[in-house]
N, C-alpha and C positions, 0 to 999 in steps of 0.2 A: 136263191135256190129254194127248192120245196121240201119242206120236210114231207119223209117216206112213213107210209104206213108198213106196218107186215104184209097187206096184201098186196100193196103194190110191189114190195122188195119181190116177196114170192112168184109175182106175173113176171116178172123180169127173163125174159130169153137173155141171157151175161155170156152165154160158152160161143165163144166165137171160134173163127173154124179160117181154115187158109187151103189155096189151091195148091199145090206141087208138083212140079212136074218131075216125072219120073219116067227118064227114057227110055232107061235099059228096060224098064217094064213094059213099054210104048204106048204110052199116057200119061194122064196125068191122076192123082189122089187127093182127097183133103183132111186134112188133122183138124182135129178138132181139142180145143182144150177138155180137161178132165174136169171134172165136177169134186168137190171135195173129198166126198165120199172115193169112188175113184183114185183120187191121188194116195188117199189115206190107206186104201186097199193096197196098190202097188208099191208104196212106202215098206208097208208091214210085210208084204210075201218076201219084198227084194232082200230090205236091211234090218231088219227089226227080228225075224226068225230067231231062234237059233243058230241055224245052221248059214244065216244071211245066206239067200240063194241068189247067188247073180248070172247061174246060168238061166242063157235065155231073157237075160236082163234087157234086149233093146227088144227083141221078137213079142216080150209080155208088154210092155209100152205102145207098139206100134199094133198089139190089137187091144190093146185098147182106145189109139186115138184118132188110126184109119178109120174114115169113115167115108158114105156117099156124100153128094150135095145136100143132100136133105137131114145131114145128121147120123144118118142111120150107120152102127157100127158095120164091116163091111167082112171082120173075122170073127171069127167064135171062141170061145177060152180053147176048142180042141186043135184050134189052126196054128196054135204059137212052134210046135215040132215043126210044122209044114216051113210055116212063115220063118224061124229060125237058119233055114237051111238055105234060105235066098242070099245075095250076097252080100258080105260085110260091107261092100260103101255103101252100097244104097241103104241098109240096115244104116250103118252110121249116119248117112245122110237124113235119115226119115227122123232116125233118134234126137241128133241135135237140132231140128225144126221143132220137132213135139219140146223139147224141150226149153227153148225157144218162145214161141208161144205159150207156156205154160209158166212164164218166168221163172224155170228152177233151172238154177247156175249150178256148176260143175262143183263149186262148194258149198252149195245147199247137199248135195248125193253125198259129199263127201263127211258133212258133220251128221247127216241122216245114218253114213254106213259105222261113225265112228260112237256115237251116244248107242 
């Protein structure tokens, strides 16, 4: 194996990204994994506040991790009210794939909402 410089780590494209199909929208979408920073942001709005905000908790995930083929995020931070009001399976569906690919377990969320 090769030992990694810093700029080879840094060239590194690592966020991999998944197709989904998504009927009831009549198409398909792809998630993409979060970047650390990213996770680290959504961590802190959801569980980490104060006030731990978890409403709107799958709608702020899923814009953050819809995106196009090409990466490109496909909502805006003003879309989550919109996106929030789509339905709870496909919310749940989209949820647990991003989460999924992002390897965080349902007891990862749960020692994040509990420390």
């Amino acid at each position: 194996m090769t030992d990694l410089s810093r700029d080879a780590i840094l060239a590194v494209q690592d966020l991999n990204m998944k197709k989904i199909a998504v009927p009831q929208w009549g198409g398909d979408v792809y998630i993409k994994q979060l970047s650390g920073a990213e996770q680290d942001r959504y961590e802190q709005d959801s569980f980490m506040s104060k006030d731990r905000n978890i409403i709107n908790l799958r709608a702020r995930l899923i814009c953050l991790a819809v995106c196009d083929k090409d990466g490109n995020k496909l909502f805006k931070p003003g879309d989550m009210d919109s996106v929030s009001k789509k339905s709870s399976g496909v919310l749940n569906i989209l949820f647990e794939e991003i989460l999924a690919l992002n390897k965080i377990t349902e007891d990862d969320l749960e020692d994040i909402a509990k420390n």
